[in-house]
C-alpha positions in Angstrom: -19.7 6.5 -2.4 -18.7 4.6 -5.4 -15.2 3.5 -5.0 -12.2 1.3 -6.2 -9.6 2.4 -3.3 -11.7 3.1 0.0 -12.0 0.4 1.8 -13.9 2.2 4.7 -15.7 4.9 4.6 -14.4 8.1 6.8 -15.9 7.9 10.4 -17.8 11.1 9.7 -19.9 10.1 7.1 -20.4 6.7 8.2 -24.3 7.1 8.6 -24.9 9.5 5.7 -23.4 7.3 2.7 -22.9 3.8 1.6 -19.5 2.2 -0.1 -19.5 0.5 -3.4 -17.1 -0.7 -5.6 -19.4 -1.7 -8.5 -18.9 -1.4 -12.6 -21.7 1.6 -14.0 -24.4 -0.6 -14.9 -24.4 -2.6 -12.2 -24.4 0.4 -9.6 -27.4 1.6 -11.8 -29.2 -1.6 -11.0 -28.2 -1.8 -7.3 -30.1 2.2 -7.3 -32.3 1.7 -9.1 -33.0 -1.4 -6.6 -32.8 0.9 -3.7 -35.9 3.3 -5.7 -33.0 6.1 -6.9 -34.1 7.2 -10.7 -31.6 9.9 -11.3 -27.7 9.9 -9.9 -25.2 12.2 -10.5 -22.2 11.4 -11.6 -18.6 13.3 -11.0 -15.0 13.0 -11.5 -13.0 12.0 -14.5 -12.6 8.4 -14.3 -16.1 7.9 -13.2 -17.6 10.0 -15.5 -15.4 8.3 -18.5 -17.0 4.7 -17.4 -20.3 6.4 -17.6 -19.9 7.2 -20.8 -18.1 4.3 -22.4 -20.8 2.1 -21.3 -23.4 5.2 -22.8 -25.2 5.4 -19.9 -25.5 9.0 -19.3 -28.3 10.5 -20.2 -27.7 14.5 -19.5 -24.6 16.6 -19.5 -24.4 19.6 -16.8 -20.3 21.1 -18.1 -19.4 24.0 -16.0 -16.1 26.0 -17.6 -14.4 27.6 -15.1 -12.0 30.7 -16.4 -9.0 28.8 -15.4 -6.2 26.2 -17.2 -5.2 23.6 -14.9 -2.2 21.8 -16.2 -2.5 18.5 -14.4 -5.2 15.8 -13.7 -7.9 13.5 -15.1 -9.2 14.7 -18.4 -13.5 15.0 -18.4 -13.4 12.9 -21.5 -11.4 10.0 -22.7 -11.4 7.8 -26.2 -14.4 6.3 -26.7 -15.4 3.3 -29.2 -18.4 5.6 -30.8 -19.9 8.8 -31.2 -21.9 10.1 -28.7 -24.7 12.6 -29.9 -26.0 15.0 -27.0 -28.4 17.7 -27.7 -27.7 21.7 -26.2 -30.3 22.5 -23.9 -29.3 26.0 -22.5 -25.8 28.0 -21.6 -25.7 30.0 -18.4 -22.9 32.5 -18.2 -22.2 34.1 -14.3 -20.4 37.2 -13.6 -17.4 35.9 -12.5 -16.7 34.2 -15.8 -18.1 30.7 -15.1 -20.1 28.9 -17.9 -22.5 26.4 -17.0 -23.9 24.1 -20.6 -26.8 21.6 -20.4 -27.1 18.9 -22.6 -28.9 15.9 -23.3 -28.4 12.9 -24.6 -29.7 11.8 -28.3 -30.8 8.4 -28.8 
C-alpha cells in the first residue's frame, strides 16, 4: 500500500500487503528492487504524481456513464505535455468505456 496517512496497515491485510510512504520514483526503485516490472497505479493524487514526474508508461481510462460532482480530478496541471498513443476503445453494454493508451517518448 502506498500511503501518506496510514500509519498501520488494517489487521486484515496485514500479511497480504506492505506499507509505504515513498515519492513515485523512489517506490519504482524499491519494486523494482523487490523484482516487480509493471505496477498499477490508482486514485487521483497518486496517479497525478505519476504523471508529473512522467513515469507512466500506459493509460487504462474507464468512463463510466455517470457525473460525479465531487472528488479528486484524474488529471491535474502539469509543467509539459504528455503525448500518449490510442491503443484500442472497448465499449460494454451497460455504457462503460474502457481506452488504452500508451505513452510516446
Amino acid at each position: 500500500m502506498l500511503s501518506t496517512s496510514l500509519k498501520q496497515i488494517p489487521g486484515t491485510l496485514t500479511e497480504k500487503a506492505t506499507l509505504v510512504a515513498l515519492k513515485p520514483a523512489a517506490l519504482l526503485n524499491y519494486l523494482s528492487d523487490k523484482g516487480f516490472s509493471n505496477i498499477y497505479v490508482d486514485g487521483g493524487k497518486v496517479i497525478q504524481s505519476f504523471l508529473k514526474e512522467d513515469l507512466i508508461d500506459e493509460l487504462i481510462i474507464t468512463k463510466v456513464p455517470e457525473l460525479i460532482g465531487t472528488g479528486i480530478p484524474l488529471f491535474d496541471h502539469l509543467e509539459k505535455d504528455l503525448r500518449f498513443e490510442h491503443i484500442s476503445t472497448n465499449i460494454y453494454p451497460d455504457g462503460l468505456v474502457k481506452s488504452h493508451y500508451k505513452r510516446n517518448r
